[in-house]
C-alpha positions in Angstrom: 1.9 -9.1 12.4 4.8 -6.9 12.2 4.4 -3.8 14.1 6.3 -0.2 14.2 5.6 2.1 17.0 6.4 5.8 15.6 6.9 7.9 18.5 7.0 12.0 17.9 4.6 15.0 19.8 2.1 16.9 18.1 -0.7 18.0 15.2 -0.6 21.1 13.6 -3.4 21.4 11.4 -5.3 24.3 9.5 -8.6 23.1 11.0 -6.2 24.1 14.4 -7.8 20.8 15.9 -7.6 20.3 19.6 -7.4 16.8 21.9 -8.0 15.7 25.3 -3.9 14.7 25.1 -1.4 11.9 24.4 -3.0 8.9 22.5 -1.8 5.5 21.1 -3.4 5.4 17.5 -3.7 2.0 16.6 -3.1 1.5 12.3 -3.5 -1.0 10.0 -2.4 -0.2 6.8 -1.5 -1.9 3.4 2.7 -2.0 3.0 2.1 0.4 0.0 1.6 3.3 2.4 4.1 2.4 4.3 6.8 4.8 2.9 4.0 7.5 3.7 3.2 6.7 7.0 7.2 6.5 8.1 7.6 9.6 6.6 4.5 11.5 8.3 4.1 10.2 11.8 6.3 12.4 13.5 5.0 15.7 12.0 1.1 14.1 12.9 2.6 13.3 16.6 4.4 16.8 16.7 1.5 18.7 18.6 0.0 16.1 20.8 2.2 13.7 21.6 -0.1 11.0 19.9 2.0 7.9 19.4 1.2 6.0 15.7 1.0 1.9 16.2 1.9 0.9 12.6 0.9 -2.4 11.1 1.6 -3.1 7.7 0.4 -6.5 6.1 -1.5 -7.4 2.7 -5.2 -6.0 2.1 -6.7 -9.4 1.8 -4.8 -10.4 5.3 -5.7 -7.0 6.9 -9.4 -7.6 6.1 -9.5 -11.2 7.9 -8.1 -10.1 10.9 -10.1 -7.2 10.9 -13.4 -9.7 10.7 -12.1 -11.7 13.1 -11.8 -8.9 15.5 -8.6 -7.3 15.5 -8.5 -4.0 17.9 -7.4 -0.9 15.6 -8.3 2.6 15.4 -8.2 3.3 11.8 -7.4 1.3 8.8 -5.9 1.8 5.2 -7.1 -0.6 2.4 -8.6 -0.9 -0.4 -12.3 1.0 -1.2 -13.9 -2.1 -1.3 -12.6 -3.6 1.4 -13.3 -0.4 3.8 -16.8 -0.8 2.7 -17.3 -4.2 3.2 -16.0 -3.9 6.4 -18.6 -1.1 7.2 -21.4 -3.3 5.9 -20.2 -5.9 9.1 -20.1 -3.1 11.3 -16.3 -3.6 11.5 -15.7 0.0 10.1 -17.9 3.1 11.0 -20.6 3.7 8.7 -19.3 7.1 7.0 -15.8 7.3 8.0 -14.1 6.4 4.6 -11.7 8.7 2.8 -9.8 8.1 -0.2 -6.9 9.3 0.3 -4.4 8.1 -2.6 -3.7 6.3 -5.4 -0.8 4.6 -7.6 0.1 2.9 -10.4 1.6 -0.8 -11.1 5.1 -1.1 -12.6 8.0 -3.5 -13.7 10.8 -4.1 -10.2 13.9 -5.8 -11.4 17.3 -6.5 -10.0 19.6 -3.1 -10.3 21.5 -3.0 -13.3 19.8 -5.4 -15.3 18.9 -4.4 -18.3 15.7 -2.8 -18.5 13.0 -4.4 -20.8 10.7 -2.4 -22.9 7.2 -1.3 -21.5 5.5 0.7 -23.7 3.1 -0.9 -25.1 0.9 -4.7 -24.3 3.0 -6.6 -26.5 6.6 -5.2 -25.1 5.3 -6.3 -21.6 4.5 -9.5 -22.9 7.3 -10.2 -24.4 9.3 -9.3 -20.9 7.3 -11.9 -19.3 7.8 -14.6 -21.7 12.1 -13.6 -21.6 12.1 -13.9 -17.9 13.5 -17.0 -16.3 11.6 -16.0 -12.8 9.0 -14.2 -11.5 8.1 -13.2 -8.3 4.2 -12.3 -7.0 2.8 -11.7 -4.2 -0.6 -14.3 -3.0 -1.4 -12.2 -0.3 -2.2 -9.2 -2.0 -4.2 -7.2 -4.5 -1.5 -6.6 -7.0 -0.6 -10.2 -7.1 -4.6 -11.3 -7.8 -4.2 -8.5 -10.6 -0.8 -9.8 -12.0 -2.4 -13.0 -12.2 -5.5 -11.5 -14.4 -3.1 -9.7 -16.1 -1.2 -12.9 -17.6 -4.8 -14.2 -18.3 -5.2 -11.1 -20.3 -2.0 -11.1 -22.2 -3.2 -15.0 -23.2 0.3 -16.5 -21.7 -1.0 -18.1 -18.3 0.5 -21.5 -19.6 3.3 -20.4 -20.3 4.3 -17.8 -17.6 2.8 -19.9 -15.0 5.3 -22.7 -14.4 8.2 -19.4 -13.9 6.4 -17.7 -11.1 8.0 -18.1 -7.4 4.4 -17.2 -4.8 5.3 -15.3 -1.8 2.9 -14.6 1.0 5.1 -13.8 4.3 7.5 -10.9 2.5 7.3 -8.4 -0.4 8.0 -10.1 -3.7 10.2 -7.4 -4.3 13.0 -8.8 -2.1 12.7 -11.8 -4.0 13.9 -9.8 -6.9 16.5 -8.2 -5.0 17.5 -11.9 -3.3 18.4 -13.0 -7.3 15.1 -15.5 -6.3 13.4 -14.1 -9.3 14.4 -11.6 -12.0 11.3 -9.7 -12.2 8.1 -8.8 -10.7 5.1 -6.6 -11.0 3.6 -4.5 -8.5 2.5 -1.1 -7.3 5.3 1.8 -7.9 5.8 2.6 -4.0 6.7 -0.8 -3.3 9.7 -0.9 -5.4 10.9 2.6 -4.7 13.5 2.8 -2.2 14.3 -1.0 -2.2 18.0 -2.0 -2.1 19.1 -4.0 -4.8 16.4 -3.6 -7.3 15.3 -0.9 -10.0 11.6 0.2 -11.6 12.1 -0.7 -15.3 9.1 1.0 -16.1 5.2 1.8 -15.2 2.7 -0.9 -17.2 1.5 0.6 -20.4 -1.4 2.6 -20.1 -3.7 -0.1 -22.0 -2.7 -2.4 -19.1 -2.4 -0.3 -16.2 -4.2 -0.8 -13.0 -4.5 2.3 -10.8 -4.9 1.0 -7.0 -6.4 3.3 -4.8 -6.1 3.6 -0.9 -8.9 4.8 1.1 -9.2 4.8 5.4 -11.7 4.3 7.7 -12.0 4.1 11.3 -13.0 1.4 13.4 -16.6 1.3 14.5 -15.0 0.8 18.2 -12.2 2.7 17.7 -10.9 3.3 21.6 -9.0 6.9 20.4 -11.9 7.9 17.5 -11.1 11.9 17.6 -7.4 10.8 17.3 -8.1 8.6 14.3 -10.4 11.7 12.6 -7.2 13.8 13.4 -5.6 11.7 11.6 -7.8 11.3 8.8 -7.7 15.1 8.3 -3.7 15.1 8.7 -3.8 12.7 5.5 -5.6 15.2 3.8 -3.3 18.3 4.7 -0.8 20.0 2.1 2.5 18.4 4.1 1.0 14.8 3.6 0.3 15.5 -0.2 4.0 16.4 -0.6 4.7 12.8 1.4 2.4 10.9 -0.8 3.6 12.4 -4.2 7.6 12.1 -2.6 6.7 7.8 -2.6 5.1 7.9 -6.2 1.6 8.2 -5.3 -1.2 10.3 -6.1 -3.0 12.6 -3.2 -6.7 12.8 -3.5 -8.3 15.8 -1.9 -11.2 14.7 0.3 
């Protein structure tokens, strides 16, 4: 797992919460969040010199290593995962919050032409034009894009174009020229060199992915990761979450 160690000094909060000092926080988050997380960690370090250990893989990946004992402090992932992993006694039993949520769009390679999205049949007709197309197998967007072409009724023929990528975003196969196209939560495609978001899903198709945290049942800095969890919740980190196109959700 790739990790990023975000380094900064100290929490202000309106809560004015207080800590027994410096802390490694170890997180596990899904690569959606990682725009946010980047952006907040120094202002969440500011006060007390807590030090954010940042791991970003897949949900689905996340949640194996979690049940097969990964050491973390708190963890962003899907609402059903989080509770799943509470039923196991991997998660504490109480600590989720929801914290955001986005929607799923269109990436494709900067200045292509953009396709027409509004409506079920102008994203099927997209899908059908593309030569390529990029997913991702490790990851909830990807299981969805799949139901998606299941939906649409053009499995068999979309099928045989897509290009499966587990280890990296399929994103940066659309800005490699390894596919033309691919669908996938907005924050993911925001920001990415060499590609552009031609466009949300239409609302009959749209699948609104929410992120929710919880802390580890043997958390080794718990107050840290609550401090946390009430950071994510705090005006500044609204303004972070709406800054990578995603929707703050007040605890």
């Amino acid at each position: 797992m790739r990790s990023i160690r975000v380094m900064g000094a100290a929490l202000v909060l309106a809560m004015s919460a207080t800590t027994g000092g410096a802390a490694e926080v170890a997180v596990l988050s899904t690569p959606t969040m990682k725009g946010v997380f980047n952006d907040l960690a120094p202002a969440f370090a500011r006060a007390t010199g807590h030090t954010l250990i940042l791991t970003f893989e897949g949900v689905p990946v996340l949640k194996r290593q979690i049940e097969a004992g990964e050491r973390f402090d708190a963890a962003v992932l899907l609402p059903a995962a989080v509770d799943d992993l509470a039923r196991l006694g991997k998660i504490a039993a109480g600590s989720r919050s929801d914290i955001a949520r986005t929607a799923a769009g269109v990436a494709i390679r900067a200045g292509a032409l953009k396709p027409q999205l509004a409506s079920s049949d102008d994203l099927k007709r997209a899908l059908l034009a593309a030569r390529s197309i990029s997913y991702s197998s490790e990851s909830v967007s990807g299981s969805y894009f799949l139901h998606l072409l299941d939906r649409l009724g053009i499995a068999g023929d979309v099928k045989p174009k897509l290009l499966a990528v587990a280890a990296r975003s399929p994103v940066d196969a659309v800005a490699r020229g390894e596919a033309e196209l691919t669908v996938i939560t907005v924050p993911n495609i925001i920001g990415v060199e060499g590609v552009a978001l031609a466009g949300v899903l239409p609302d009959e198709l749209q699948n609104y992915t929410t992120f929710s945290v919880g802390i580890s049942a043997n958390a080794g800095e718990p107050k840290a990761a609550e401090q946390l969890i009430a950071f994510l919740h705090s005006p500044a980190a609204a303004a972070a979450i709406r800054g990578k196109v995603l929707e703050p959700i007040a605890p």
